[in-house]
Backbone as CSV, one residue per row, in Angstrom:
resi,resn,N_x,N_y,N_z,CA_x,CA_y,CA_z,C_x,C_y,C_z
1,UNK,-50.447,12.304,-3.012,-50.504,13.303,-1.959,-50.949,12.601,-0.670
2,UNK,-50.422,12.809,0.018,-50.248,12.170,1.783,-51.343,13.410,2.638
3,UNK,-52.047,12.482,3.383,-53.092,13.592,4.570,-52.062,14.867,5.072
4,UNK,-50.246,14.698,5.182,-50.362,15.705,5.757,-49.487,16.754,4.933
5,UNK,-49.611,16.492,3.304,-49.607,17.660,3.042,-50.871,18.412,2.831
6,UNK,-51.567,17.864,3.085,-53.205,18.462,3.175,-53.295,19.078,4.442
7,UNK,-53.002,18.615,5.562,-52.979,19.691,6.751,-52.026,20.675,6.599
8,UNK,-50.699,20.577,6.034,-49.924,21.858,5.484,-50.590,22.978,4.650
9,UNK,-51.013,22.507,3.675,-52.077,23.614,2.831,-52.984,24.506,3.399
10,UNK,-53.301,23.472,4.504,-54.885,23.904,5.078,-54.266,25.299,6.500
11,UNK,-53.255,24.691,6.471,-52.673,25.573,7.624,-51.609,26.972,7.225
12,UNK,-51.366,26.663,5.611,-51.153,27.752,5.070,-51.886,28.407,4.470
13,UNK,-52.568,27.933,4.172,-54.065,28.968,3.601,-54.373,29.818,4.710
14,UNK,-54.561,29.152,6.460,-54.765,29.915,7.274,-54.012,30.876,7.469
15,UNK,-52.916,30.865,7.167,-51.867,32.154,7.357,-51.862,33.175,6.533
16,UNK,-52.437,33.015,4.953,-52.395,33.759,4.224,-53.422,33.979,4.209
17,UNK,-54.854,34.233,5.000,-55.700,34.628,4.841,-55.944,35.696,6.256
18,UNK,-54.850,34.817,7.055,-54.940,36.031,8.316,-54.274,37.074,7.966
19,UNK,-52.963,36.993,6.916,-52.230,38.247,6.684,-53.223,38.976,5.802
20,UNK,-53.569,38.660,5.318,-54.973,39.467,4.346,-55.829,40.390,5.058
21,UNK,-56.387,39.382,5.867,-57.331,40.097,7.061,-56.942,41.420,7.899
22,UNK,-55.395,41.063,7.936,-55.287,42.024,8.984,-55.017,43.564,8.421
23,UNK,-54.224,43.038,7.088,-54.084,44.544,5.802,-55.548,45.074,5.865
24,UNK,-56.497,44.312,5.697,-58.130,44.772,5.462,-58.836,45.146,6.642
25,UNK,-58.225,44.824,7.566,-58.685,44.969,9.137,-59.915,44.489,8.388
26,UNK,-60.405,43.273,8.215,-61.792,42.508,7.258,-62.048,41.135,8.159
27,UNK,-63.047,40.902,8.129,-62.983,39.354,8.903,-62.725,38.113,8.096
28,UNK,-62.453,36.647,8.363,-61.848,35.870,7.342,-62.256,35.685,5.938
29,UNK,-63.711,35.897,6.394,-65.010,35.663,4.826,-64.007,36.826,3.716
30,UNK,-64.247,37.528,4.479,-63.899,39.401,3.686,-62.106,38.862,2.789
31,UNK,-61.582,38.492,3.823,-60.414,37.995,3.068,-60.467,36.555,2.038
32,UNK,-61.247,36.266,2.224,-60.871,35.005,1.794,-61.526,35.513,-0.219
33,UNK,-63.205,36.296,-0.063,-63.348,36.939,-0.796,-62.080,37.316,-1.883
34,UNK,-61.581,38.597,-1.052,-60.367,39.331,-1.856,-59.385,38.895,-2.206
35,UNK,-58.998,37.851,-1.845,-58.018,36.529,-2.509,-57.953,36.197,-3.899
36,UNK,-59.483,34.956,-3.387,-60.106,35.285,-4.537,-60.283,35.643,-5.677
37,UNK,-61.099,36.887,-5.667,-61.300,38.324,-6.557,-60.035,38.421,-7.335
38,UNK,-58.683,38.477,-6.760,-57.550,39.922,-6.699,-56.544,38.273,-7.813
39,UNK,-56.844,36.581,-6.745,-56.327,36.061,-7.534,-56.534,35.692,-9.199
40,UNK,-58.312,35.532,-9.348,-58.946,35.221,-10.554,-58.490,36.245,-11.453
41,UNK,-58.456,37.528,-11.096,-58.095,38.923,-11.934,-56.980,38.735,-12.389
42,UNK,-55.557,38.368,-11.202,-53.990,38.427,-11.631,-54.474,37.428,-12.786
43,UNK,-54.619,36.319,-12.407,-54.955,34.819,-13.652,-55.231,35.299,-14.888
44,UNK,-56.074,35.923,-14.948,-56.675,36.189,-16.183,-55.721,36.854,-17.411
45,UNK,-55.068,37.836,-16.306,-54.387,38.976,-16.603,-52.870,38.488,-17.217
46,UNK,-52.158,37.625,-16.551,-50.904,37.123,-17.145,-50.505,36.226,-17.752
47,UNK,-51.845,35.416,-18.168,-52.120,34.318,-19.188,-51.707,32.902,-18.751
48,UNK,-52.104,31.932,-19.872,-51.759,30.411,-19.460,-50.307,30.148,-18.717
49,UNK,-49.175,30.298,-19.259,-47.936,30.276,-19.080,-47.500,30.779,-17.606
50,UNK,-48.139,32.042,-17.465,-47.210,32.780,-16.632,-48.258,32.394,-15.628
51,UNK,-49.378,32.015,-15.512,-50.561,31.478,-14.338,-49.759,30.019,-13.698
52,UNK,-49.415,29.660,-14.763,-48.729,27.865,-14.690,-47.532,28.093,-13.440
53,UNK,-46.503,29.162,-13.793,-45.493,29.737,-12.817,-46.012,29.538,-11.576
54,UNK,-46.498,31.018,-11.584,-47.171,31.691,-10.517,-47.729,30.534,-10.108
55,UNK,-48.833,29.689,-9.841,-49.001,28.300,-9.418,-48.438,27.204,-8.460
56,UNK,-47.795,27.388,-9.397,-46.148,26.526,-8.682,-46.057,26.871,-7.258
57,UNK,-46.353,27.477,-7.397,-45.847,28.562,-5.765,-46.795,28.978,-4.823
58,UNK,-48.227,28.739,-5.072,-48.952,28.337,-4.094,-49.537,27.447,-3.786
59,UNK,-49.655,27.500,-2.115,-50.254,26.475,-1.544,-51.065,25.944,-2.191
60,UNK,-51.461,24.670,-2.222,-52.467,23.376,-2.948,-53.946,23.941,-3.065
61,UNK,-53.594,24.179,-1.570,-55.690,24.786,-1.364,-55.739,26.571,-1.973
62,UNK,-54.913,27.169,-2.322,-55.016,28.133,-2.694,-54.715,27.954,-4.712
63,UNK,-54.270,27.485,-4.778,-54.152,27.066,-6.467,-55.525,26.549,-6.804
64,UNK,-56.008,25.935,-5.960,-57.083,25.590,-6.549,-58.541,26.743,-6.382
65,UNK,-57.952,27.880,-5.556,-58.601,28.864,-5.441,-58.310,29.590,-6.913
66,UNK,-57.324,29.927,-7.012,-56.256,30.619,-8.121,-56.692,29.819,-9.837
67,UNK,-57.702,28.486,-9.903,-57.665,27.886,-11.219,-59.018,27.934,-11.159
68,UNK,-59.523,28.409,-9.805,-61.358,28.129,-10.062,-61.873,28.577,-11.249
69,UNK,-62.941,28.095,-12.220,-63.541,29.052,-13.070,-62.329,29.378,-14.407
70,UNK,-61.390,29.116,-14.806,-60.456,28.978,-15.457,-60.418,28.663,-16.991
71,UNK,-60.946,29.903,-17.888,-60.791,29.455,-18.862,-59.552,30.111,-19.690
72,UNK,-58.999,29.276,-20.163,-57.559,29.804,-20.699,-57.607,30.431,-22.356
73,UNK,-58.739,29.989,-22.726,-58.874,30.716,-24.168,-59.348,32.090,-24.075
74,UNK,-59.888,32.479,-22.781,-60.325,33.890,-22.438,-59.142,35.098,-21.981
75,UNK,-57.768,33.939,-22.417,-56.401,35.063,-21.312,-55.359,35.240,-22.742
76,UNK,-54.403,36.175,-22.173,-54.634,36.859,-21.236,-56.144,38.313,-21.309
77,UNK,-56.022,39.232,-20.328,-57.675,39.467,-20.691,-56.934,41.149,-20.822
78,UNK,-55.599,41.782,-19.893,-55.138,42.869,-20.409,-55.821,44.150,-20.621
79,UNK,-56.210,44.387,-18.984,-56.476,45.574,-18.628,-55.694,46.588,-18.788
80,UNK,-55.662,47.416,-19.497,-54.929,48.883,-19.895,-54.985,50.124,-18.541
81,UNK,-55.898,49.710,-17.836,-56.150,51.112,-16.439,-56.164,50.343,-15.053
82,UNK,-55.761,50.713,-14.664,-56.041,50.812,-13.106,-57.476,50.654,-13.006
83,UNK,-58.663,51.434,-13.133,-59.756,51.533,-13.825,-60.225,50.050,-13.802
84,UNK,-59.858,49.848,-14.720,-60.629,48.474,-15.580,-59.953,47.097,-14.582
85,UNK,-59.010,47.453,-14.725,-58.146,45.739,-13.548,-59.077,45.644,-12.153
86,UNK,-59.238,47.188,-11.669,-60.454,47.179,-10.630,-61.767,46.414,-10.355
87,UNK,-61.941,47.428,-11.464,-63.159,46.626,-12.120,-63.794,45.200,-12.369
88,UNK,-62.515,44.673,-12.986,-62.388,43.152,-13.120,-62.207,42.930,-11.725
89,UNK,-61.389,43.029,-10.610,-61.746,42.575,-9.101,-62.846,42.585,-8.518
90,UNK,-63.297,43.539,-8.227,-64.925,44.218,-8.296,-65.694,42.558,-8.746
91,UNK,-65.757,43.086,-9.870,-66.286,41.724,-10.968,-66.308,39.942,-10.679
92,UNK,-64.897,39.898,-10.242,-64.824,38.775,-9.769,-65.448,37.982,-9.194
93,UNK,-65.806,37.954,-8.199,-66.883,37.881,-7.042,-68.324,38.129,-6.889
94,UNK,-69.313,37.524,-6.598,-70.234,38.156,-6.290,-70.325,39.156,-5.143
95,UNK,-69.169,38.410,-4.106,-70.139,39.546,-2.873,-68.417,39.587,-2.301
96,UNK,-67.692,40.965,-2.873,-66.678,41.655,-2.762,-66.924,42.825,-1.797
97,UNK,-66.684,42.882,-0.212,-67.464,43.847,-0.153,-66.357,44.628,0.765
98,UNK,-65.187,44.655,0.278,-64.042,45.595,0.333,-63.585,45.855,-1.037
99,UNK,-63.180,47.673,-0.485,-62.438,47.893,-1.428,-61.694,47.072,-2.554
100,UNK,-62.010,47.578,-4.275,-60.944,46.782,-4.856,-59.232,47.153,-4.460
101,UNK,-59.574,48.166,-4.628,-58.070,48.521,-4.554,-56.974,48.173,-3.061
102,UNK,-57.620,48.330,-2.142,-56.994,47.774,-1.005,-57.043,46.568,-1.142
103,UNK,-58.088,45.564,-1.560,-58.226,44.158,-1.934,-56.774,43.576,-2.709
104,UNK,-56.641,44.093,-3.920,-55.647,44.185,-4.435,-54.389,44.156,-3.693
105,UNK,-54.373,45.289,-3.002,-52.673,45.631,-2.523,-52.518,44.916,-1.580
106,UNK,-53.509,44.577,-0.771,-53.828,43.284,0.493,-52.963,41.895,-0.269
107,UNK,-53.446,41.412,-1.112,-53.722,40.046,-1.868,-51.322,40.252,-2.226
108,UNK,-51.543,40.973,-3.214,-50.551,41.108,-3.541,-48.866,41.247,-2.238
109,UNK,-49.303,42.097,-1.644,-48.377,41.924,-0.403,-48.374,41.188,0.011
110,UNK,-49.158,39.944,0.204,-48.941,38.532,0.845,-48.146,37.996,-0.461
111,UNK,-48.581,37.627,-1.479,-48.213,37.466,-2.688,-46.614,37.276,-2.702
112,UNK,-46.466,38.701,-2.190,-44.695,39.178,-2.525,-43.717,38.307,-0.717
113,UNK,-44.586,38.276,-0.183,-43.926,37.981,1.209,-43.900,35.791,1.044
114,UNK,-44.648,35.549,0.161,-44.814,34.238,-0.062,-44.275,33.341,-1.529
115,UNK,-43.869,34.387,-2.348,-43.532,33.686,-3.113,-42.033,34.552,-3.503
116,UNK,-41.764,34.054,-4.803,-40.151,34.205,-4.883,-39.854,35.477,-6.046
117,UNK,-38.952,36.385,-5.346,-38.610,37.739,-5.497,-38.715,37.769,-7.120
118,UNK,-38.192,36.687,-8.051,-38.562,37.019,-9.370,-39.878,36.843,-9.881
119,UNK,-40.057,35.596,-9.323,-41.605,36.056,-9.775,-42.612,37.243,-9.484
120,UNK,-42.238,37.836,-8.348,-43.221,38.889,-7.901,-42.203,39.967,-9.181
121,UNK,-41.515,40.281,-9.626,-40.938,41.245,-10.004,-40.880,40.985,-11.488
122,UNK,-41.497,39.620,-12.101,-41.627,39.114,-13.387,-43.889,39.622,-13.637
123,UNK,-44.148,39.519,-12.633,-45.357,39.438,-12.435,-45.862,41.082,-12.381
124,UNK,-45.562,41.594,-11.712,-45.415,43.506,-11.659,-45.047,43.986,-13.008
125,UNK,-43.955,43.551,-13.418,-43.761,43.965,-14.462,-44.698,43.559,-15.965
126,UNK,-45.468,42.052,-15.626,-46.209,42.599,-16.840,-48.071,43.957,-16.202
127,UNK,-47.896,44.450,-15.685,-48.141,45.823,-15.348,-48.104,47.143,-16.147
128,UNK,-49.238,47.742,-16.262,-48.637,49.242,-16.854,-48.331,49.436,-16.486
129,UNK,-47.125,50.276,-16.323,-46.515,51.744,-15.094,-47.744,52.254,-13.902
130,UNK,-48.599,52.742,-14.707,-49.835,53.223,-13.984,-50.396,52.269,-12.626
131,UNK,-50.170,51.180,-13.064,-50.636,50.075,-12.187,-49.535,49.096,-11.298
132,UNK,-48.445,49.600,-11.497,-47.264,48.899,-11.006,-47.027,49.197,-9.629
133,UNK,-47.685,50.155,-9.107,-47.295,50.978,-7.527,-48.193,49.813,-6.753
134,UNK,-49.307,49.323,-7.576,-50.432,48.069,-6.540,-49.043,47.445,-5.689
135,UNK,-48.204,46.884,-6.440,-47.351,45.708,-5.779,-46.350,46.394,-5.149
136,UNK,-46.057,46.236,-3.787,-44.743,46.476,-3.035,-43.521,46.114,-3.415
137,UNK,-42.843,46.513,-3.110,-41.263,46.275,-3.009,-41.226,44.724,-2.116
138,UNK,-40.336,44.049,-2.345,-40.380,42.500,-2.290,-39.478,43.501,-0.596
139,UNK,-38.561,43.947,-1.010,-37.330,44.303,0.562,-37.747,44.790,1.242
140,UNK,-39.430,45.676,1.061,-39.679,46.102,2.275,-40.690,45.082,3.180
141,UNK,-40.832,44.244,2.824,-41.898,43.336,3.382,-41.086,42.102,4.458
142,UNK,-40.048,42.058,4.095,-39.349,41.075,4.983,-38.227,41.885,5.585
């Protein structure tokens, strides 16, 4: 790895943390938080394999946000409610101090605007129904 894909990372992290911010109307801390939170939760949630994907596809400095704390014998972890996936966001973090649920739909709409239409639509779908409305439509975002 070359210094300037390290200033690439560093300068896409900045972008995806301003689009965060601005869904949260939150200041950068607040986003960077719900990232975070909303990423450790998805992780947990869609197991070794499908974390490995999903991966692929983000920025350097954000994967390594996305593997912090990472134990793979604990996944997938398969929240059944809306409820409980919350919860686990909530959880994530010590000091979460936005909404989970906007946290969530924040995190995820960047999510869908940054990475690639099947994966966001491979990723939703392992989702209950109940919990599938968190993620946008990939067509309305671009």
């Amino acid at each position: 790895m070359n210094v300037e894909v390290l200033g690439r990372t560093v300068q896409q992290t900045e972008i995806w943390l301003n689009e965060i911010s601005e869904r949260l109307e939150a200041s950068e801390e607040q986003a960077y938080q719900a990232l975070r939170a909303v990423l450790m939760s998805l992780r947990d949630r869609i197991g070794t394999d499908n974390a490995a994907h999903l991966s692929a596809q983000l920025p350097v400095l954000i994967r390594g946000i996305f593997y912090d704390g990472f134990h793979p014998s604990e996944t997938p972890s398969r929240e059944r409610t809306r409820e409980a996936f919350m919860a686990k966001v909530h959880g994530a973090v010590t000091n979460l101090d936005v909404d989970s649920e906007q946290a969530a739909r924040a995190v995820f709409e960047v999510l869908v605007r940054h990475i690639e239409p099947q994966e966001v639509e491979k990723l939703a779908g392992m989702f209950p129904a109940e919990m599938r409305d968190l993620w946008p439509e990939p067509a309305a975002l671009h």
